[in-house]
C-alpha positions as CSV (number, residue, x, y, z in Angstrom):
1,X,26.0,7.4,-0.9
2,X,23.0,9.3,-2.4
3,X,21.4,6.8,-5.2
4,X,19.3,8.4,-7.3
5,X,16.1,5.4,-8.1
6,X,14.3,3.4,-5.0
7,X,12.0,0.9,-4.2
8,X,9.4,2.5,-3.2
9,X,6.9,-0.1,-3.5
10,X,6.5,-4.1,-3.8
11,X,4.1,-5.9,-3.5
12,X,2.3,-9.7,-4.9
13,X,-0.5,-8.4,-7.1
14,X,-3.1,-10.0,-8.8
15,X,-4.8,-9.0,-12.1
16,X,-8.3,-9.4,-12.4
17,X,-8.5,-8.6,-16.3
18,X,-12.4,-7.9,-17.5
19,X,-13.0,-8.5,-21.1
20,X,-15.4,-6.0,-23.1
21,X,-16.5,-4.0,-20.2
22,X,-19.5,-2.2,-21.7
23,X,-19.1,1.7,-22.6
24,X,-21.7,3.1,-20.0
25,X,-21.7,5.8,-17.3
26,X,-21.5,4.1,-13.9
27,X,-20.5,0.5,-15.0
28,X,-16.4,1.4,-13.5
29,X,-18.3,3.6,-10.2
30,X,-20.5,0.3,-9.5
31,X,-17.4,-2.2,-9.6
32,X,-15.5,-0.1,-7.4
33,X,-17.6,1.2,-5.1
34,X,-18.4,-3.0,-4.2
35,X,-14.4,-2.6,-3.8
36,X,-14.8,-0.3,-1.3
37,X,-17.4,-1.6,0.5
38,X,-15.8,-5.5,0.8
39,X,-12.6,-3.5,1.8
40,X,-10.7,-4.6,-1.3
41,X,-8.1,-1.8,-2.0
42,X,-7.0,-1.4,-6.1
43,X,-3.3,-0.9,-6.6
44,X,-3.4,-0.2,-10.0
45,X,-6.2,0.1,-12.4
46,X,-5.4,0.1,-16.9
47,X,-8.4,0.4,-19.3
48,X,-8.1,-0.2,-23.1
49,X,-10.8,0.7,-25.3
50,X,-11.2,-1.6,-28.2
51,X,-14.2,0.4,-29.7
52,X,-18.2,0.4,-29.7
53,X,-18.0,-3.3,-28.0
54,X,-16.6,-2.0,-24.6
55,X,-13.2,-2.4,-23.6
56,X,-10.9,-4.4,-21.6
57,X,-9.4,-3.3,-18.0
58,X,-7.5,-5.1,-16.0
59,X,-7.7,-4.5,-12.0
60,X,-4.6,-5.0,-10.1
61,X,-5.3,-6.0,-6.3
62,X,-3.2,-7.6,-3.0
63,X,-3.3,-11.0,-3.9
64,X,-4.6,-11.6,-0.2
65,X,-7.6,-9.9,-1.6
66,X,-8.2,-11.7,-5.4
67,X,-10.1,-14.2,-4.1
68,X,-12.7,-12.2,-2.4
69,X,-12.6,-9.6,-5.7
70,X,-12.9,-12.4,-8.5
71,X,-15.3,-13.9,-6.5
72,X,-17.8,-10.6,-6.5
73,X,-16.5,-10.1,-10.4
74,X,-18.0,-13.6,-11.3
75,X,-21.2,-13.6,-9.4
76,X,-21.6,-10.2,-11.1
77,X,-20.4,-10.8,-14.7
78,X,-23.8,-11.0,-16.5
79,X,-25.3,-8.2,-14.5
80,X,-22.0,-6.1,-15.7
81,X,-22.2,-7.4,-19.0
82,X,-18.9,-8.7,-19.5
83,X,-17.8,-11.3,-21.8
84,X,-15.0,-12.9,-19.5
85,X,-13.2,-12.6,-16.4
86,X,-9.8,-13.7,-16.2
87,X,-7.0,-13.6,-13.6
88,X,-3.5,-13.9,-13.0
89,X,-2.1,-14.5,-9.5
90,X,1.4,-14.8,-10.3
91,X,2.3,-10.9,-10.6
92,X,4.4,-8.4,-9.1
93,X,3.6,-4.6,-8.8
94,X,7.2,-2.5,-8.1
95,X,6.9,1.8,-7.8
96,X,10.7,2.8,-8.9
97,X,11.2,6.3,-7.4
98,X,13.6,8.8,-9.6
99,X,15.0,11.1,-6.6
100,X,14.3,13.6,-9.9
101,X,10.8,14.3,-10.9
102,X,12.4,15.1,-14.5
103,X,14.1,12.1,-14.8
104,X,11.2,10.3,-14.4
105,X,10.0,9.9,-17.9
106,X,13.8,9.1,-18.8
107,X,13.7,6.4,-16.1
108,X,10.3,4.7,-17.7
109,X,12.2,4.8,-21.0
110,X,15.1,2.8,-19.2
111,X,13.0,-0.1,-17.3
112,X,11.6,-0.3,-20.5
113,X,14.8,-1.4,-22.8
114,X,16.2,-2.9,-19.5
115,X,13.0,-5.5,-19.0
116,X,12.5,-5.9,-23.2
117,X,16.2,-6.7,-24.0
118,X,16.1,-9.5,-21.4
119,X,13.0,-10.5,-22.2
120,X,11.2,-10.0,-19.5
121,X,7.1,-9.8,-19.5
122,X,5.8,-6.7,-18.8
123,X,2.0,-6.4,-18.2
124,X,2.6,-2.6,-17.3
125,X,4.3,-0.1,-17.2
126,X,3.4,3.5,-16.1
127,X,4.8,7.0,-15.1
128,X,3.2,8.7,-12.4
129,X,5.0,12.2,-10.8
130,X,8.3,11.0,-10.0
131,X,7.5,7.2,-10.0
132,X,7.8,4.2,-12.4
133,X,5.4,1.6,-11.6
134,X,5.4,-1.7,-13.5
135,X,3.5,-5.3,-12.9
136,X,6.2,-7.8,-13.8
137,X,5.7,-12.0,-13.6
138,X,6.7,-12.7,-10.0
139,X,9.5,-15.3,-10.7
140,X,11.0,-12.4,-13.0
141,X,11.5,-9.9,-10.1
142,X,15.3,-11.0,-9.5
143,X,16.2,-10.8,-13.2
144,X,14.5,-7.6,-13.8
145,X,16.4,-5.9,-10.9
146,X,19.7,-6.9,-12.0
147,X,18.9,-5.9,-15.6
148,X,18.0,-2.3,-14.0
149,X,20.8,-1.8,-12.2
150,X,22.8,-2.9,-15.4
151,X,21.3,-0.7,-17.4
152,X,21.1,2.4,-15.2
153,X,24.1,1.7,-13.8
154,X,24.0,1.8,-10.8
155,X,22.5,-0.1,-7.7
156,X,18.2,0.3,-6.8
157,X,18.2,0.4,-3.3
158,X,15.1,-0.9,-1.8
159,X,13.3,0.9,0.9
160,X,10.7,-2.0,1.5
């Protein structure tokens, strides 16, 4: 049988979440290219701007890897200009595929009600081509499967 959504994608993620990164040219190159050069790869990156103060991003990375990235984030908070550096270790990062690349905005709609009507925290969520990618609370990932299924009715077959 043909199912129409997969697991494409799962992995434990941690957020490294950067309060009031500063609004200048080069501040976002000069974090990642440190990324790059210590090897850290970024799953999933989400910016907010909150105005002339800066704004807030949070970087999602392997968790093998979020000790190594906090630890270059601290030593160079000031030099950044950040307020605070926070992270969350507990996270998981799943990539839903829609076998449809039209039925993937339809499919973000779904995971959305799916994970909100059984309350499940939802740090992101994202559409990308024909993927759903969301960052879920790790010891939600059973319950937010079986809501999915529920609601789209049908299973997710996982190819991970």
């Amino acid at each position: 049988m043909e199912y129409s959504y997969k697991i494409i994608k799962k992995e434990k993620v941690c957020e490294i979440l950067l309060t009031k990164l500063p609004q200048k040219p080069g501040i976002a190159a000069n974090i990642f290219s440190v990324f790059a050069k210590e090897n850290i790869n970024i799953i999933l990156i989400h910016h907010n701007y909150t105005g002339q103060e800066g704004g807030d991003a949070s970087v999602f990375v392997a968790r093998e890897d979020s000790g190594k990235a906090y630890e270059f984030i601290m030593k160079e908070k000031d030099k950044i200009g950040l307020m605070s550096v926070d992270r969350n270790e507990s996270l998981v990062f799943l990539s839903i595929s829609s076998v449809q690349f039209d039925k993937a905005q339809m499919l973000g709609l779904e995971v959305f009600r799916a994970l909100c009507n059984e309350n499940i925290p939802l740090h992101i969520l994202s559409i990308a081509g024909e993927n759903v990618n969301i960052v879920i609370p790790e010891n939600n990932v059973n319950s937010a499967l079986n809501s999915l299924e529920r609601y789209l009715g049908e299973p997710i077959i996982s190819t991970v």
